[in-house]
C-alpha positions in Angstrom: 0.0 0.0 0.0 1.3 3.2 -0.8 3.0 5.3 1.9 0.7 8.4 1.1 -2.6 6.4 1.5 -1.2 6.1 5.1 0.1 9.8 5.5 -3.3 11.2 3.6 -4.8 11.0 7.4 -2.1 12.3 9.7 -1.7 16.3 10.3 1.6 16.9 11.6 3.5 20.2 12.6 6.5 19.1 13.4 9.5 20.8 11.6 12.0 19.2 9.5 17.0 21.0 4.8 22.0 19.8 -0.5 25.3 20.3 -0.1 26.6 23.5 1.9 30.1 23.5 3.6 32.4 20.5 4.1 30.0 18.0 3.7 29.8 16.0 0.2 27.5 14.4 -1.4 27.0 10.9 -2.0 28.3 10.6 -5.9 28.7 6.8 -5.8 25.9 6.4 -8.5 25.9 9.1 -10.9 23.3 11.2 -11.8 22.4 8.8 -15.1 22.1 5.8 -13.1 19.6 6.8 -10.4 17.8 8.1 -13.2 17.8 4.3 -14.6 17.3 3.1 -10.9 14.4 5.1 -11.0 13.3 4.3 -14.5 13.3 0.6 -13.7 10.9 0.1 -10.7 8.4 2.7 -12.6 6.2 -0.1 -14.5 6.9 -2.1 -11.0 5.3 -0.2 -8.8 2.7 1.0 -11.5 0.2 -1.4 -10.9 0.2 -0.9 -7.2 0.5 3.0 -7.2 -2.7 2.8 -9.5 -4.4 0.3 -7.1 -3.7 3.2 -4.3 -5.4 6.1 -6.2 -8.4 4.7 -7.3 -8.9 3.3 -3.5 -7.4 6.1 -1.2 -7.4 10.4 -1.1 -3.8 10.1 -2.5 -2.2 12.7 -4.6 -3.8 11.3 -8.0 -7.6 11.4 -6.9 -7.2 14.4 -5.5 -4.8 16.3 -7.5 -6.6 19.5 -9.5 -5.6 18.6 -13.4 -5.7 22.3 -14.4 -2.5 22.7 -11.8 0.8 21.6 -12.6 1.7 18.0 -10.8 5.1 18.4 -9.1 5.2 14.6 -8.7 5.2 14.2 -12.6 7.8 16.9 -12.9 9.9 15.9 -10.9 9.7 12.4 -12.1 10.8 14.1 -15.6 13.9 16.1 -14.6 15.5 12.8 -12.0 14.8 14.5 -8.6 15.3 12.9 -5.5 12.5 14.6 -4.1 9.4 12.8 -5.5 11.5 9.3 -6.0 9.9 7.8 -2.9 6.5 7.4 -3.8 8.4 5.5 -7.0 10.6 3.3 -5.0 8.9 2.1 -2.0 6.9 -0.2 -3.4 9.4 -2.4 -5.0 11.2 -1.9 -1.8 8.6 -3.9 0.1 8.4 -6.5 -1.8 11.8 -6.9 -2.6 14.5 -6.1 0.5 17.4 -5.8 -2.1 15.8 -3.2 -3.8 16.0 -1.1 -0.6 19.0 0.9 -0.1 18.4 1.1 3.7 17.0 -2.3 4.3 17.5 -2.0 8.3 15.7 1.0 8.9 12.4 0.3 11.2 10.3 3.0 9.0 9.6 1.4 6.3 9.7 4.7 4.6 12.8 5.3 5.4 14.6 2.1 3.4 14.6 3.9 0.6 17.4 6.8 -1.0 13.9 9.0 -1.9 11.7 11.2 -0.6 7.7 12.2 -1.3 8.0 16.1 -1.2 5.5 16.5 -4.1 2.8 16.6 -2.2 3.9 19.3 0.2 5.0 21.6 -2.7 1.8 20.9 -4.9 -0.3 22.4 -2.0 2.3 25.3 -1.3 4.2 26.5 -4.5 0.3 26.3 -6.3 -0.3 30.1 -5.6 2.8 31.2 -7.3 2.1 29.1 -10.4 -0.7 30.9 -12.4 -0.2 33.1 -15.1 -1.6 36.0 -13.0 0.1 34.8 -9.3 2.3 37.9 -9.8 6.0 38.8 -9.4 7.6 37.3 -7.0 11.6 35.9 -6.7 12.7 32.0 -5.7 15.5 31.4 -3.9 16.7 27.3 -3.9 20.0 26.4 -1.5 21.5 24.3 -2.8 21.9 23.6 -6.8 23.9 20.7 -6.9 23.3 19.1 -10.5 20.1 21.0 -10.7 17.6 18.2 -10.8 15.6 20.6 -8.4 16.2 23.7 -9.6 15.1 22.0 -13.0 11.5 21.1 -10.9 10.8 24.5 -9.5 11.5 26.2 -12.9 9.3 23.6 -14.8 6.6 24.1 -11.8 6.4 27.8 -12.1 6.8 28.0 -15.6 3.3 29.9 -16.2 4.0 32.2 -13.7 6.2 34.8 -16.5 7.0 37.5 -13.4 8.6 34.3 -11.5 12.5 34.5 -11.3 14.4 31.8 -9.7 17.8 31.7 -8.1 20.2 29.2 -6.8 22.8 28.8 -4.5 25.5 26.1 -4.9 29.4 25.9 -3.3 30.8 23.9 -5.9 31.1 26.1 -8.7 33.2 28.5 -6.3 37.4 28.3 -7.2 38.7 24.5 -7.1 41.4 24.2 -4.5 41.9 23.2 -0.9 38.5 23.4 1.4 41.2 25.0 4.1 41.5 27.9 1.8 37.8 28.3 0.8 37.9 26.5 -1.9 36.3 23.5 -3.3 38.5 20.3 -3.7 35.8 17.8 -5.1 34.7 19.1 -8.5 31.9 21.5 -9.8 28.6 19.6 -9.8 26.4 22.4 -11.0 28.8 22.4 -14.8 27.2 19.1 -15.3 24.1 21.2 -15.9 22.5 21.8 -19.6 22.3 25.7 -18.1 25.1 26.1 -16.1 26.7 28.9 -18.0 23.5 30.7 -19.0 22.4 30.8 -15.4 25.9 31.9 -14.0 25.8 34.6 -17.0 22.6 35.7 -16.2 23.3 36.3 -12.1 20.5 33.1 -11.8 23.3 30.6 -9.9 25.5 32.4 -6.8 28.5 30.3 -6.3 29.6 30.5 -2.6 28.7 29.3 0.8 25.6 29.9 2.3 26.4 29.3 5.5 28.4 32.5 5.6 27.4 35.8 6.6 29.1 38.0 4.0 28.1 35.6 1.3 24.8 35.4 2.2 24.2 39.5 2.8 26.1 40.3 -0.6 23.7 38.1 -2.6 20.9 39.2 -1.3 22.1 42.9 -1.5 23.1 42.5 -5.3 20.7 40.0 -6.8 17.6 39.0 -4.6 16.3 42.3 -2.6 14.1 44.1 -5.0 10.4 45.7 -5.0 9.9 44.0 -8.0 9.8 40.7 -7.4 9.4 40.6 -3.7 11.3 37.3 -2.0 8.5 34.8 -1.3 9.8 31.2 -1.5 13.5 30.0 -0.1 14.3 26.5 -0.3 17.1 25.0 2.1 18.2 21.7 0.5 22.1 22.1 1.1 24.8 20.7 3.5 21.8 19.0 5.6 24.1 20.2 8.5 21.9 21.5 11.8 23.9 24.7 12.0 23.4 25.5 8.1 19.8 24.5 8.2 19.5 27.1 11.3 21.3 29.5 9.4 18.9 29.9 6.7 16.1 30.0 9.2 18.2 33.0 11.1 19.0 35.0 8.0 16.4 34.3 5.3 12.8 34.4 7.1 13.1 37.6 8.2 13.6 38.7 5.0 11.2 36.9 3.1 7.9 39.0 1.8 4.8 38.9 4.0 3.3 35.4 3.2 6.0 34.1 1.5 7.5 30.9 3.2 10.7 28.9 3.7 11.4 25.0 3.1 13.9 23.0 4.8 14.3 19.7 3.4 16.0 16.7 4.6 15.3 17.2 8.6 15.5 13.7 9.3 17.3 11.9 12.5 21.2 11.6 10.7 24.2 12.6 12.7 24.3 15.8 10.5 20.7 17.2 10.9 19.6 15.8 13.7 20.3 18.5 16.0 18.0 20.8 13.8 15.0 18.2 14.8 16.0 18.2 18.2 16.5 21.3 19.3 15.7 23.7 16.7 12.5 23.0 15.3 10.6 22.6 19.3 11.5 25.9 20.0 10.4 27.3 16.6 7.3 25.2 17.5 7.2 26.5 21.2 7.4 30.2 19.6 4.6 29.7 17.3 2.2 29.6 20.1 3.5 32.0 22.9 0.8 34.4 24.4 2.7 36.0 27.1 -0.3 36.5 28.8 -0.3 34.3 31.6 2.3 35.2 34.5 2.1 32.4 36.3 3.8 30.5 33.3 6.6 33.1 33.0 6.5 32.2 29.1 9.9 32.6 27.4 10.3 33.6 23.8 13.3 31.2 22.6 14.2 33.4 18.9 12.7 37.0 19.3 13.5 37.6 15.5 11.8 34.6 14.5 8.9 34.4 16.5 7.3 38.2 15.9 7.1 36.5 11.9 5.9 33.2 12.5 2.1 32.0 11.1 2.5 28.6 10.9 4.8 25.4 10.5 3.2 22.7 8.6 4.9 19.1 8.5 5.4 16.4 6.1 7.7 13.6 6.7 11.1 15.4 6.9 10.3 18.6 5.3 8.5 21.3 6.8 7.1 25.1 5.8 7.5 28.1 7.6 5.2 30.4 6.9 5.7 34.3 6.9 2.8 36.5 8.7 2.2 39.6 7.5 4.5 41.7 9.6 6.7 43.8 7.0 9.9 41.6 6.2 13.1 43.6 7.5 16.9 43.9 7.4 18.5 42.7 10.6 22.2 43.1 11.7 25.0 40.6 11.3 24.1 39.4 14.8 20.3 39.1 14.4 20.8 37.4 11.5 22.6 34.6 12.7 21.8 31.4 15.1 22.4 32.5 18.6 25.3 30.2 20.1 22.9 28.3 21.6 20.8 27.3 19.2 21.6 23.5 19.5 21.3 23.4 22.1 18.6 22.3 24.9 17.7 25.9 26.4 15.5 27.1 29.6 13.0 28.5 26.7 11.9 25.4 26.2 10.5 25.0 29.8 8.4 27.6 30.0 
């Protein structure tokens, strides 16, 4: 049965971010042979995904045809992040097809993920013809298999204008100097040089400060296109993943939200899950009204911002309010010290 029959009836809000810093990539199978991975188990799991939509609210009998599908486009450019409502079942029936085979999820056996449905129901308003201007920012280009997705999404939206972020295509040399020592992934692209030509793809390190604020100086922050959608799928590393929290939501446009991918319980991110995202979650609700709780806000740039957090399986939204967006300092816009930390916040 397919995962998403299960997940159709469970609401969570829980909070949960390719390729940032000193952390590399899994390039063991190339980029070809996932895509043939993938290709294979398609007529596989056909018959069973087919038997789940015309029995269960999953994506296909209650997807809106005359919306683009973000599970059939990402299926088209090789993304990871709509492989795992492809692979899964071939992984139950078949333990060697699983990649993970000891995992106690079963969801979590496989090297996919089922983002599709998350960004059909949140990147739909900014894909109609008349859904306005508005500017995209994705960390994290890698080979661009998800740049490729969000472009193809939004495609009838003509005031749309995406960017990326990668730290490969910065100057190849020792990662002690600030340089990259394992090869430009992003050159791989079929745009790579148009989109570094047209100021589309920033090559640099978005975990640092002076990167970060030049960018957005330079390229991003304009009343034209107002910033309304940043995607964190980078290093997957908790500090990183709290980084773009720090410095992007308070500049996002009123409404506009931020993604972070990939907040699943690794050694790299976990601390994000932990200790991050409760206290995001903690802030979301706090009154201060009530002294006999002596409430504690745990980020007082983030929480003056925050409408929501919605939840699916390791990805989450956080949604913008409609407080102005602002320009905070170097300090404000970076993770307090303690930020993975378990703080008194927390407790009351």
């Amino acid at each position: 049965r397919s995962i998403f029959a299960f997940l159709a009836g469970v609401s969570v809000t829980v909070l949960v971010t390719e390729q940032r810093s000193t952390t590399v990539k899994d390039t063991s199978t190339s980029y070809q042979e996932e895509v043939a991975v993938t290709n294979q188990v398609v007529q596989a799991s056909a018959s069973s995904r087919d038997e789940d939509d015309a029995s269960s609210t999953t994506r296909s009998t209650t997807f809106d045809k005359s919306f683009p599908d973000f599970f059939s486009i990402g299926q088209t450019t090789g993304t990871d992040k709509v492989r795992g409502d492809v692979l899964l079942p071939a992984c139950r029936n078949d333990t060697q097809q699983c990649r993970f085979p000891e995992a106690v999820n079963p969801a979590c056996r496989i090297s996919g993920h089922f983002y599709h449905t998350l960004y059909n129901k949140w990147l739909r308003p900014y894909a109609q013809p008349d859904s306005g201007p508005m500017t995209f920012l994705e960390i994290g280009f890698y080979r661009g298999s998800g740049y490729d997705a969000y472009s193809a999404y939004l495609k009838s939206n003509p005031a749309a204008v995406l960017h990326s972020m990668e730290i490969s295509c910065i100057e190849a040399g020792p990662r002690a100097e600030g340089k990259w020592p394992w090869g430009n992934f992003a050159s791989r692209h079929a745009r790579y040089e148009e989109l570094i030509s047209q100021q589309l793809l920033h090559c640099g390190d978005a975990a640092d400060y002076t990167f970060l604020r030049q960018t957005w100086k330079t390229h991003l922050q304009t009343k034209k296109a107002p910033l309304r959608v940043v995607v964190d799928d980078a290093a997957h590393l908790a500090h990183h993943m709290a980084t773009s929290l720090f410095f992007w939501f308070p500049r996002i446009a009123p409404g506009g939200i931020l993604v972070v991918e990939d907040i699943e319980p690794l050694s790299a991110a976990n601390d994000f899950l932990l200790y991050v995202l409760p206290k995001v979650l903690k802030d979301l609700h706090y009154c201060g009204r009530d002294s006999n709780l002596k409430e504690k806000i745990c980020f007082p740039t983030i929480q003056p911002l925050l409408k929501s957090v919605h939840c699916e399986m390791h990805i989450c939204v956080f949604e913008r309010n409609s407080e102005p967006s602002w320009e905070p300092s170097r300090e404000e816009s970076l993770p307090p010290k303690d930020v993975l930390k378990a703080s008194e916040c927390l407790f009351h």
